[in-house]
VOBADREN-848849 format. One line per 5 residues: number of its first residue (from 1); their letters; for each residue x, y, z negated of N, C-alpha, C. Coordinates in Angstrom, 3 decimals. Layout:
<atoms>
NUM	a	X Y Z X Y Z X Y Z ~ ...;
</atoms>
This chain:
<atoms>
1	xxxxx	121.902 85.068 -136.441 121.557 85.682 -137.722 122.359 86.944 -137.900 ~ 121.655 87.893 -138.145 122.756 89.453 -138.783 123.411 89.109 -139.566 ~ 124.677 89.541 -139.307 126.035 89.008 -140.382 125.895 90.355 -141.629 ~ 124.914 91.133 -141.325 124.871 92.021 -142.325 123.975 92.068 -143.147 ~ 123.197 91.097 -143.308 121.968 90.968 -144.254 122.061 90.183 -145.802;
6	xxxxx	121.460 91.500 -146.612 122.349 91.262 -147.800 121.798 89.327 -148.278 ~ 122.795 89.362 -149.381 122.415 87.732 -149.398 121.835 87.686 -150.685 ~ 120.794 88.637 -151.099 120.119 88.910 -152.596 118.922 89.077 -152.679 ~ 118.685 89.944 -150.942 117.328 90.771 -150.696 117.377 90.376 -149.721 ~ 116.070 89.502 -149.321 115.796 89.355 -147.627 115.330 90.610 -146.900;
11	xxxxx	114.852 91.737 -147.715 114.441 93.147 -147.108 116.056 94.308 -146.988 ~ 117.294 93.909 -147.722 117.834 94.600 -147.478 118.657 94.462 -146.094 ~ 119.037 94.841 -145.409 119.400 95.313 -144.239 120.116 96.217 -144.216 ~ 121.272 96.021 -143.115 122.004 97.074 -142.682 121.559 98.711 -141.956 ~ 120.267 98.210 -141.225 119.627 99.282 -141.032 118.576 99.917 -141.788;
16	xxxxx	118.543 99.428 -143.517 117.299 99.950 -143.684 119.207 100.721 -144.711 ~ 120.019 100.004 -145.141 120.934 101.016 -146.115 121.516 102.401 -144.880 ~ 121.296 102.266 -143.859 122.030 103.224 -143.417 120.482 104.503 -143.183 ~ 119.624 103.952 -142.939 117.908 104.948 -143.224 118.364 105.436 -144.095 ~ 118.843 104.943 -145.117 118.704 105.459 -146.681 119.976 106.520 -146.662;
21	xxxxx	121.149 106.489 -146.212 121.716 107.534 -145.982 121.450 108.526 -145.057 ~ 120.666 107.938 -144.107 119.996 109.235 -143.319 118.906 110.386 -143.597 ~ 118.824 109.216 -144.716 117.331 110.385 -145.548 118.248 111.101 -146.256 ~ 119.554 111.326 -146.585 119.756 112.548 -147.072 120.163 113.460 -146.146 ~ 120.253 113.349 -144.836 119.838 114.397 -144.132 119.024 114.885 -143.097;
26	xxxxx	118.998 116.221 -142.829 117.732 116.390 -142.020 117.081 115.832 -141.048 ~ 117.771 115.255 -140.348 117.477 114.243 -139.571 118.819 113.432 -138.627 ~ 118.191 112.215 -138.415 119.383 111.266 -137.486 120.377 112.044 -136.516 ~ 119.693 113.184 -136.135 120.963 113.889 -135.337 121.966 114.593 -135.920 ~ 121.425 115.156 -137.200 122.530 115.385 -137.881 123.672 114.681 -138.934;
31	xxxxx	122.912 113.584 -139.026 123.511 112.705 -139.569 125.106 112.285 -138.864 ~ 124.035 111.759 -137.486 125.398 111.478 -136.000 126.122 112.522 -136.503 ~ 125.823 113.558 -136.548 127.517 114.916 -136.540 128.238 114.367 -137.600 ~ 127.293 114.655 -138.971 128.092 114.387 -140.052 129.188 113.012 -139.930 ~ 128.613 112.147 -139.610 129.431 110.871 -139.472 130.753 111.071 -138.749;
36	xxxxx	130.040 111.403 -137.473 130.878 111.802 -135.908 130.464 110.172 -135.084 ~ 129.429 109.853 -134.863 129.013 108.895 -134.255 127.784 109.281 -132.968 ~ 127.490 109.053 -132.508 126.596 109.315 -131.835 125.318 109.103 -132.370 ~ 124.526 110.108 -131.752 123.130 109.709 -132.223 122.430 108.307 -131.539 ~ 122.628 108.091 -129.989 122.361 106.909 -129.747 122.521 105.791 -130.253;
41	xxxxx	123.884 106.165 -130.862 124.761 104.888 -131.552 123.692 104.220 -132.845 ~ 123.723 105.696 -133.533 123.055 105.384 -135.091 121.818 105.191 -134.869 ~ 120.907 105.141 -133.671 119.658 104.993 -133.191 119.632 103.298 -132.968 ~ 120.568 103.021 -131.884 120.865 101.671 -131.848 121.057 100.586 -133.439 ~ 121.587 100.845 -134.449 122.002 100.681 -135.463 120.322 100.465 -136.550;
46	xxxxx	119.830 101.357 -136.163 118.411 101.656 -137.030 117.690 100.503 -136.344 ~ 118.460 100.179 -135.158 116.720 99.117 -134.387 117.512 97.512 -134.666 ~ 118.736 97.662 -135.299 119.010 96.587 -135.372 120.557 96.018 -134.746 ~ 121.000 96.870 -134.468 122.667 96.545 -133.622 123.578 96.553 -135.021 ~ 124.344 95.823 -134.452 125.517 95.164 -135.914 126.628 95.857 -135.353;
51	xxxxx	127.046 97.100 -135.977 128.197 97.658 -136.093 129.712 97.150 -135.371 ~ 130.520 97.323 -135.542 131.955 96.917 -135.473 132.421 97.704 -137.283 ~ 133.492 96.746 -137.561 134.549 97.108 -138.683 134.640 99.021 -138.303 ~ 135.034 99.427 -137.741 135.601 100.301 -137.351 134.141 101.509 -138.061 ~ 133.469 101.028 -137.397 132.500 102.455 -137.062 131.490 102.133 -138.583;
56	xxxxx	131.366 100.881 -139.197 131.009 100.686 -140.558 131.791 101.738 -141.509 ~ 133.217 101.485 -141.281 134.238 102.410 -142.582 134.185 103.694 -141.961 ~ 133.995 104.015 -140.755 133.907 105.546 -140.322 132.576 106.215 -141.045 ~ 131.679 105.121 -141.557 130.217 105.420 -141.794 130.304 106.084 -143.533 ~ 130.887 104.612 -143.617 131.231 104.564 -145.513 132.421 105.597 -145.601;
61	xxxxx	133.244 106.132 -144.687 134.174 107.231 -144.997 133.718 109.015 -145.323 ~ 132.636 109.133 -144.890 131.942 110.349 -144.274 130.949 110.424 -145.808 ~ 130.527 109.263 -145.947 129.259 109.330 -147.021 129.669 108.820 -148.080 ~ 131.530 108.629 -148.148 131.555 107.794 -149.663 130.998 107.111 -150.167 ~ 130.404 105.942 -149.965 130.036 104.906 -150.184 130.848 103.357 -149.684;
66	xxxxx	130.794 102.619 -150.781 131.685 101.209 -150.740 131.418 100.757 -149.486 ~ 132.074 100.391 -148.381 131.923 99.389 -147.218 131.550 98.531 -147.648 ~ 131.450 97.178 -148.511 130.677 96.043 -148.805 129.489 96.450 -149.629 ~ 129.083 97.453 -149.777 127.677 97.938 -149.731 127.178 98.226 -148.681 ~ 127.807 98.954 -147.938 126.803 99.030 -146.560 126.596 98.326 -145.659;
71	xxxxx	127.943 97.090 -145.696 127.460 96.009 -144.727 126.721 94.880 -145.576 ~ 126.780 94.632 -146.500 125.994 93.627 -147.263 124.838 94.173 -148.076 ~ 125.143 94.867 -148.786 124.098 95.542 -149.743 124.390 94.789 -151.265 ~ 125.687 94.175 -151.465 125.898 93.520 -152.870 127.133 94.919 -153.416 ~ 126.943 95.211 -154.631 127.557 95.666 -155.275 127.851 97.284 -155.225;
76	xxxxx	128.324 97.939 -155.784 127.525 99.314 -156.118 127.902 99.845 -154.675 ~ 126.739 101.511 -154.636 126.658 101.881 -153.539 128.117 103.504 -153.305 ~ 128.057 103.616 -154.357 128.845 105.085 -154.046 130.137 105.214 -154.872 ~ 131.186 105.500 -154.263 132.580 105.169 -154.546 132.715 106.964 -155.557 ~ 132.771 106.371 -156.771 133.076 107.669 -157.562 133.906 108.789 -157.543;
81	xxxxx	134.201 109.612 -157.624 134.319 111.423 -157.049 135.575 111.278 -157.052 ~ 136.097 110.359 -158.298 137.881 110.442 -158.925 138.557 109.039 -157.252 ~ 137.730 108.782 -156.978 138.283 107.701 -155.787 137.717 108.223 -154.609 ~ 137.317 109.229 -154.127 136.568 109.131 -153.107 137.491 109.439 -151.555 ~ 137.011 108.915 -150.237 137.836 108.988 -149.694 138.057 110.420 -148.939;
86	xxxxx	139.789 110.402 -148.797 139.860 111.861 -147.843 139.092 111.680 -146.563 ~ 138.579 112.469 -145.814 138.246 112.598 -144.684 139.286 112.627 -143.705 ~ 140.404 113.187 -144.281 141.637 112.556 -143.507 142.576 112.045 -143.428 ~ 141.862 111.179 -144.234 143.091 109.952 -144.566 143.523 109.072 -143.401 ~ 144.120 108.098 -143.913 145.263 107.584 -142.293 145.316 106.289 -142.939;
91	xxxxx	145.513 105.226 -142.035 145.477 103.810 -141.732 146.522 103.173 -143.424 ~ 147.313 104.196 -143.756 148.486 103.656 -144.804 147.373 104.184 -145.928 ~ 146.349 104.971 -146.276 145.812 105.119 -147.447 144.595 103.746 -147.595 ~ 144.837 103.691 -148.916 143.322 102.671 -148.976 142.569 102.947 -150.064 ~ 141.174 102.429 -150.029 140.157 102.819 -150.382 139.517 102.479 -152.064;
96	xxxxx	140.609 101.714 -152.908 140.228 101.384 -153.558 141.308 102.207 -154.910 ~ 140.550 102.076 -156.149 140.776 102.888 -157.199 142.455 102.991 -157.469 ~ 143.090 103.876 -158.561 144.204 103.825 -158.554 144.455 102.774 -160.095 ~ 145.546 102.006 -160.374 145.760 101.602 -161.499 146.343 102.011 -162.452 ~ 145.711 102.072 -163.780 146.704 103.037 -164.813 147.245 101.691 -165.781;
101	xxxxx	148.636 102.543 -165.727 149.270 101.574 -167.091 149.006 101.687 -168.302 ~ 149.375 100.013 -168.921 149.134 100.413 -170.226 149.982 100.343 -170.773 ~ 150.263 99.757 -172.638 151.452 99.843 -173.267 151.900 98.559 -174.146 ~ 152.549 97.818 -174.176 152.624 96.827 -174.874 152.871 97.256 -177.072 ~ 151.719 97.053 -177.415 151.814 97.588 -178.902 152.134 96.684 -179.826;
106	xxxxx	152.495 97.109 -181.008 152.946 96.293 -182.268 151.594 95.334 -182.412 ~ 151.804 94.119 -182.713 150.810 92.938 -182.901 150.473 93.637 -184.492 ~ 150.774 94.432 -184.828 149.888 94.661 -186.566 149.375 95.604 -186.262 ~ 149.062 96.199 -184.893 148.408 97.919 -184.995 146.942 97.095 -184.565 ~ 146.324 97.951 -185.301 144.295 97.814 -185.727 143.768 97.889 -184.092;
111	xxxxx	144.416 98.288 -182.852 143.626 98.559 -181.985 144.264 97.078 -181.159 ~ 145.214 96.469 -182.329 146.126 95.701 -180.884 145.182 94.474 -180.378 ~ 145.211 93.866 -179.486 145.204 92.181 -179.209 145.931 91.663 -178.230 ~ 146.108 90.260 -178.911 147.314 89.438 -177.795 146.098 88.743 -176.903 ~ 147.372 89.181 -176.019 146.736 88.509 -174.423 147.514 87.284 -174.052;
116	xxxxx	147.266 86.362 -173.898 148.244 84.880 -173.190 149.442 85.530 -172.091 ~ 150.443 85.561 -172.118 151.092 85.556 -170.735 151.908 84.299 -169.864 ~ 151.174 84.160 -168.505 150.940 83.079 -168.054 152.768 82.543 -167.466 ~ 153.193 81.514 -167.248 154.002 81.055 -166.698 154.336 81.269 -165.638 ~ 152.931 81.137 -164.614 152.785 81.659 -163.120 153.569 82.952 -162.733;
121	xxxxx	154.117 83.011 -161.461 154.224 84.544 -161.218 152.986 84.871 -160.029 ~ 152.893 86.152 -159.774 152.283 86.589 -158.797 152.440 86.132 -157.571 ~ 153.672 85.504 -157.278 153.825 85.007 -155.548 153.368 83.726 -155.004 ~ 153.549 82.569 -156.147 153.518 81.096 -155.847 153.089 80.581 -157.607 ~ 152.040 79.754 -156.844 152.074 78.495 -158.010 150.893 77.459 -157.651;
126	xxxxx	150.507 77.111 -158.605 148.733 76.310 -158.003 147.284 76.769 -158.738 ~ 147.668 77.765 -159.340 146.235 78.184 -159.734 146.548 79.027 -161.281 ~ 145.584 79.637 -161.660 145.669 80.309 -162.819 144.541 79.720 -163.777 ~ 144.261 78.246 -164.104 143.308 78.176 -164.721 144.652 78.000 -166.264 ~ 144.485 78.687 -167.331 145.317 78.356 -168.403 144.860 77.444 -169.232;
131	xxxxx	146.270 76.418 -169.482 146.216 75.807 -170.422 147.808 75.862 -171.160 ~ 147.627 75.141 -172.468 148.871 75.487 -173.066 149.813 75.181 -172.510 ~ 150.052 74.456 -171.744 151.409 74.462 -170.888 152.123 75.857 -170.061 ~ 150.790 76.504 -170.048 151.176 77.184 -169.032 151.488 78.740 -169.452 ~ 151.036 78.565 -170.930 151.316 79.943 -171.544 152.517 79.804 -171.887;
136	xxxxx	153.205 81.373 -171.487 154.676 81.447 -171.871 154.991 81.915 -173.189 ~ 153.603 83.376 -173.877 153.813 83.683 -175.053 152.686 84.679 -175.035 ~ 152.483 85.468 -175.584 150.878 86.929 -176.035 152.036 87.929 -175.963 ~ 151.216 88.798 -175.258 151.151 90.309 -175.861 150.402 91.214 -175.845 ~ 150.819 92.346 -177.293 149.714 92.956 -177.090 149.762 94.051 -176.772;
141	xxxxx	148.468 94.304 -176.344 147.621 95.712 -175.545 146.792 96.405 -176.831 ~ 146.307 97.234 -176.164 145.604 98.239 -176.504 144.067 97.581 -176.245 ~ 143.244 97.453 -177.200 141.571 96.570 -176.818 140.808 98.258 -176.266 ~ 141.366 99.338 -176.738 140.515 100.705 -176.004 141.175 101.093 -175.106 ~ 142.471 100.610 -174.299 142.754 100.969 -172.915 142.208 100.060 -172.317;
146	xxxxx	142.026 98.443 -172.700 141.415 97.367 -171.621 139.882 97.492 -171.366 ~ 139.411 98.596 -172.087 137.711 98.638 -172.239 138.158 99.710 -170.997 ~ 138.594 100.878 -170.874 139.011 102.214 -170.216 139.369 101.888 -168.850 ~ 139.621 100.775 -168.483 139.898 100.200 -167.150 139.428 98.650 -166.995 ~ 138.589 98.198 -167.921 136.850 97.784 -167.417 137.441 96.017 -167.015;
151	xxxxx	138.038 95.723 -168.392 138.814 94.791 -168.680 138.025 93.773 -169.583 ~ 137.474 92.917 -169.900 136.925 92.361 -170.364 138.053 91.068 -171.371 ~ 138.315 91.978 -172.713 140.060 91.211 -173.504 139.395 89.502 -173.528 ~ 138.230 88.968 -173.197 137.998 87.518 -173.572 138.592 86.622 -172.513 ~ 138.401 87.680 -170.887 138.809 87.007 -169.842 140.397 87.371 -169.403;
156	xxxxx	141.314 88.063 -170.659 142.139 88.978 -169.365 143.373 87.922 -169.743 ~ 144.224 87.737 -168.723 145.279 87.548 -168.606 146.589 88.029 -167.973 ~ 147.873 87.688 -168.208 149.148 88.663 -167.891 150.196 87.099 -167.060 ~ 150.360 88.148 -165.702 151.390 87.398 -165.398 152.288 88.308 -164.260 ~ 153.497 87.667 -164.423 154.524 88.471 -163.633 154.123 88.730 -162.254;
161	xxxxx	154.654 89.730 -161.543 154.299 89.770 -159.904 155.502 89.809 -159.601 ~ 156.090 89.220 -158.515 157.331 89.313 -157.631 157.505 89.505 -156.548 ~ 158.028 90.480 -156.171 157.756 91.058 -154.972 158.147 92.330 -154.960 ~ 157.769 92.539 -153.612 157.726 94.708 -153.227 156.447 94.704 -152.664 ~ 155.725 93.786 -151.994 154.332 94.281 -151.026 153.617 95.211 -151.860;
166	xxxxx	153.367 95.394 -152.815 152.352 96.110 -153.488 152.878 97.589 -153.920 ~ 154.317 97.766 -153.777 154.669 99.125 -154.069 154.136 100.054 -153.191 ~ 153.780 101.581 -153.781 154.265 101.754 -154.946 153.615 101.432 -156.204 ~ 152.149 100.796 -155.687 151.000 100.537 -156.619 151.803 99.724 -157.757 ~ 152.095 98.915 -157.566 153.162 98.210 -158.231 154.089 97.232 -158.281;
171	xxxxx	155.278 97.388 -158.915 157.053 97.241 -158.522 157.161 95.675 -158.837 ~ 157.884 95.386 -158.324 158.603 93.859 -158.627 158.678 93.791 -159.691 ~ 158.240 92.734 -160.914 159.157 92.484 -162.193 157.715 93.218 -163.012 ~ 156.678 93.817 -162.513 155.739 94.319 -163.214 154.485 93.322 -163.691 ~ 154.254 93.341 -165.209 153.198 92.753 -165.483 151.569 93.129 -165.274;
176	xxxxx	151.019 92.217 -164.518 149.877 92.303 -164.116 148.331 91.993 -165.565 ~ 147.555 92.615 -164.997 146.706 92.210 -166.441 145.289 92.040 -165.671 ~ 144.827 90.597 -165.437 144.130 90.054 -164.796 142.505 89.194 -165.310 ~ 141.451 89.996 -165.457 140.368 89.679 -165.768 139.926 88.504 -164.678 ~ 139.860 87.471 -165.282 139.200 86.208 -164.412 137.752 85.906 -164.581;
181	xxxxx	136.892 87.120 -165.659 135.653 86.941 -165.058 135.258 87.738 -164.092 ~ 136.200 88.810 -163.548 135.746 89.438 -162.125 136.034 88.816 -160.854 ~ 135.361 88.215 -160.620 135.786 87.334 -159.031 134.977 87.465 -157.924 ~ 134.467 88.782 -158.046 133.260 89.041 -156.993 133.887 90.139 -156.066 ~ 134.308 89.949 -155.253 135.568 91.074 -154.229 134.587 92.487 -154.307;
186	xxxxx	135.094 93.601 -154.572 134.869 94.737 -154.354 135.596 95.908 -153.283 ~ 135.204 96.510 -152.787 135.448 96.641 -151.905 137.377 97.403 -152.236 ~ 138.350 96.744 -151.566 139.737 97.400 -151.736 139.769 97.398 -153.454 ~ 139.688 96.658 -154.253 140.376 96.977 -155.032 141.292 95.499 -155.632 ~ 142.476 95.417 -156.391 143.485 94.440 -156.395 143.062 93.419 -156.918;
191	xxxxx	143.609 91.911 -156.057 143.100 90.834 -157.103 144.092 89.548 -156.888 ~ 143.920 88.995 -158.351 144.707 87.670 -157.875 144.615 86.489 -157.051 ~ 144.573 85.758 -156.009 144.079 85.204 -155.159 145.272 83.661 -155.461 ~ 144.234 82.791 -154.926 145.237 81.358 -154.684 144.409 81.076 -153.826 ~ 145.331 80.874 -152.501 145.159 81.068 -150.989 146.723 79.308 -150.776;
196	xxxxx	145.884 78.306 -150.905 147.025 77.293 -150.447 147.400 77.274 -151.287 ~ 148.888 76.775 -152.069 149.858 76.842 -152.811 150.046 78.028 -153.346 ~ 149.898 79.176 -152.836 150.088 80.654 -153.119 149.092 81.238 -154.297 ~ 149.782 81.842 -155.222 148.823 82.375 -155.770 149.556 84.550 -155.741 ~ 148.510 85.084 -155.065 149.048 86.730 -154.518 148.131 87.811 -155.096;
201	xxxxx	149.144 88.699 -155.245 148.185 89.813 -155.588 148.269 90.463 -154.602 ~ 146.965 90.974 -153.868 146.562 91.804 -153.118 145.584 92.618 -153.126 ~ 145.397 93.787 -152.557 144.011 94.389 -152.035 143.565 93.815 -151.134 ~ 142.147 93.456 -151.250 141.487 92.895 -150.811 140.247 93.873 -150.012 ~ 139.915 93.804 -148.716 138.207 94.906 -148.597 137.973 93.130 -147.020;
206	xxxxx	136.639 93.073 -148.415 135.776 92.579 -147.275 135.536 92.755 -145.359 ~ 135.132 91.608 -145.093 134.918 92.214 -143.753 133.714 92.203 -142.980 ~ 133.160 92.501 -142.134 132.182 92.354 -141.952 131.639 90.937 -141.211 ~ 131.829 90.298 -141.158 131.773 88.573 -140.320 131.701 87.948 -141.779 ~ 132.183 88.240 -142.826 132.282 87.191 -144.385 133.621 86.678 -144.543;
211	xxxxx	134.794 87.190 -143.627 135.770 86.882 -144.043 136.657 88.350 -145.103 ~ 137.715 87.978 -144.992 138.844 88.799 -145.908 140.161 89.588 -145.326 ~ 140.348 90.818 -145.517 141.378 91.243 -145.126 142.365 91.471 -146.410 ~ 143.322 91.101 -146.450 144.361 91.132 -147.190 145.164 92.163 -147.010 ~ 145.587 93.292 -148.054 146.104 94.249 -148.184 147.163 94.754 -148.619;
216	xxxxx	148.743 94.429 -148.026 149.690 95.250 -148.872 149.902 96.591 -149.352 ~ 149.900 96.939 -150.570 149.927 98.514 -150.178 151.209 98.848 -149.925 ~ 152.744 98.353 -149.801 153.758 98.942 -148.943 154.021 98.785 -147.573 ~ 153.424 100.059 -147.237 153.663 100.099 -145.418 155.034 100.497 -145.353 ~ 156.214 100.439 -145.882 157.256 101.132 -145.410 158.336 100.044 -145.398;
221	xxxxx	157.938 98.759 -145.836 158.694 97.476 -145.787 158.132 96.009 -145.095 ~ 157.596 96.470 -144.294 157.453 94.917 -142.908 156.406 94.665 -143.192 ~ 155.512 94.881 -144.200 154.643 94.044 -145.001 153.490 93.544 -144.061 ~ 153.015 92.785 -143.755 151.904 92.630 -142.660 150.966 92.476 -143.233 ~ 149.155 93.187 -143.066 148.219 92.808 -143.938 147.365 91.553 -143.016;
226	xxxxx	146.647 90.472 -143.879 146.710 89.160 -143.083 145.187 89.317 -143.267 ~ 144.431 88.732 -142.180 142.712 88.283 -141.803 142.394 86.556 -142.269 ~ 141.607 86.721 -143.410 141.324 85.194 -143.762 139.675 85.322 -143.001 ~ 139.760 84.695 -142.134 138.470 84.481 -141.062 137.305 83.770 -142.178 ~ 136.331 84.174 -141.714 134.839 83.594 -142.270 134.833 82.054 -142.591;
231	xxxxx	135.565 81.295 -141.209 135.148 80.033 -141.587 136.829 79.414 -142.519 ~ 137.677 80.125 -143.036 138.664 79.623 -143.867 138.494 80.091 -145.248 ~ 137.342 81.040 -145.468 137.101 81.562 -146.606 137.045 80.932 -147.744 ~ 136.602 79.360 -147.702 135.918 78.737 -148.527 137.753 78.400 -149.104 ~ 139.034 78.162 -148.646 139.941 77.730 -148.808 140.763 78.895 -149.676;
236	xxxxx	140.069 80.083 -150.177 140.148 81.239 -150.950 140.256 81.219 -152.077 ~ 140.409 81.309 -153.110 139.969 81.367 -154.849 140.357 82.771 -155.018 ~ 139.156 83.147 -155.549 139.727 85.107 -156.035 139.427 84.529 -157.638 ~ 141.075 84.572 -158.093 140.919 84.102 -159.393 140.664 85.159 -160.780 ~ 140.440 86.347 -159.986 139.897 87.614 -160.979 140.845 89.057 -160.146;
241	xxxxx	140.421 89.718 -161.110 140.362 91.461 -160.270 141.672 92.055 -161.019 ~ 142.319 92.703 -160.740 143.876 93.034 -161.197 143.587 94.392 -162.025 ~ 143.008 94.633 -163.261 142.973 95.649 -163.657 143.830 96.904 -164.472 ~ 144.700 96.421 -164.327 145.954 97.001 -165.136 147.353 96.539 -165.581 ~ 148.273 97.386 -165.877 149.658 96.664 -165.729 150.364 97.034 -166.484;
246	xxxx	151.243 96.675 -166.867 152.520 96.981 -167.910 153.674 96.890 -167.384 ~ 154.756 98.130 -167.580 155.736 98.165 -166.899 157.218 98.199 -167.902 ~ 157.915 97.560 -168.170 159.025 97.646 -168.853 160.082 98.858 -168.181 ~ 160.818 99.852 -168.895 161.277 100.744 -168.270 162.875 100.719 -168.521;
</atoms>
């Protein structure tokens, strides 16, 4: 079976989404340049050949478009102008949006609402489903910065991260602000995961087989990024999407 056939549309296909980027240009040979692939290659590809990782993100790098759009066809197609990738970017940049902070506000200001903050930290625990045990106390945010970074205040929750893997994106001791109705992986962008006993924040970018690559963003401290294979996937929980953070200074 093509490991690239979307799982929504029995007509979508890896070779009919990459047609569709070829129709914006003049033709398949120029496409090959634009990419830097061969034309045989992208010929092979059109009749039905399943990519490698490699030459997929070389594809989605060139045409800005999400890698788990072009190998699946779930979830949007074109990575917006404010994220888009350099053309010469390098193995330490990644592909997914940047996070903006927010501010912890007075519980009487008109824009405020309290958010639960969870007991859990970011490194270890057994899950983030909350119950009162597990709330430590609220605070509040801003309800028009959590709309502004696509936060949904019914689902969001706050819990500590511990660690360095994620610097400089973000520091040890930083509060995370975690929508648990987003649990649908997008391509590279941060999420809370309970993986075993572990519960981690990472970047996450799909892979092409249906498994997971796990993403530190500090390359300058050992950090190793880890492959959760297709058939361990199911042993995964993406317990929501990491949309924003609060930093005590």
């Amino acid at each position: 079976m093509n490991s690239l056939q979307s799982s929504h549309s029995g007509e979508s296909t890896f070779a009919s989404r990459l047609g569709e980027l070829i129709s914006e240009h003049r033709s398949a040979n120029a496409f090959a340049k634009h990419v830097g692939i061969t034309e045989s290659l992208i010929r092979k590809y059109l009749s039905g050949g399943t990519p490698g990782l490699d030459k997929a993100v070389q594809i989605a790098r060139a045409k800005n478009v999400h890698v788990e759009w072009l190998a699946t066809g779930e979830g949007p197609r074109d990575i917006q102008p404010e994220y888009a990738i350099s053309s010469g970017g390098t193995k330490e940049e990644h592909m997914g949006p940047a996070l903006r902070q927010g501010a912890i506000l007075d519980e009487t200001s008109e824009d405020a609402i309290a958010l639960p903050r969870l007991t859990i930290e970011g490194s270890a625990g057994h899950g983030l489903i909350p119950t009162r045990e597990e709330i430590e106390d609220y605070l509040s945010v801003s309800r028009r910065y959590l709309r502004e970074v696509g936060i949904n205040p019914s689902y969001a929750h706050v819990l500590r991260l511990s660690g360095h893997s994620m610097a400089p994106t973000l520091l040890d001791k930083d509060l995370v602000i975690v929508d648990t109705s987003q649990n649908r992986v997008r391509d590279e962008e941060i999420y809370a995961l309970a993986y075993g006993d572990a519960v981690l924040i990472k970047r996450i970018r799909p892979q092409l087989d249906g498994g997971l690559k796990v993403i530190s963003d500090n390359k300058g401290g050992h950090y190793e990024d880890a492959i959760v294979p297709a058939a361990e996937r199911h042993q995964v929980r993406i317990v929501g999407r990491v949309g924003g953070f609060l930093r005590y200074i």
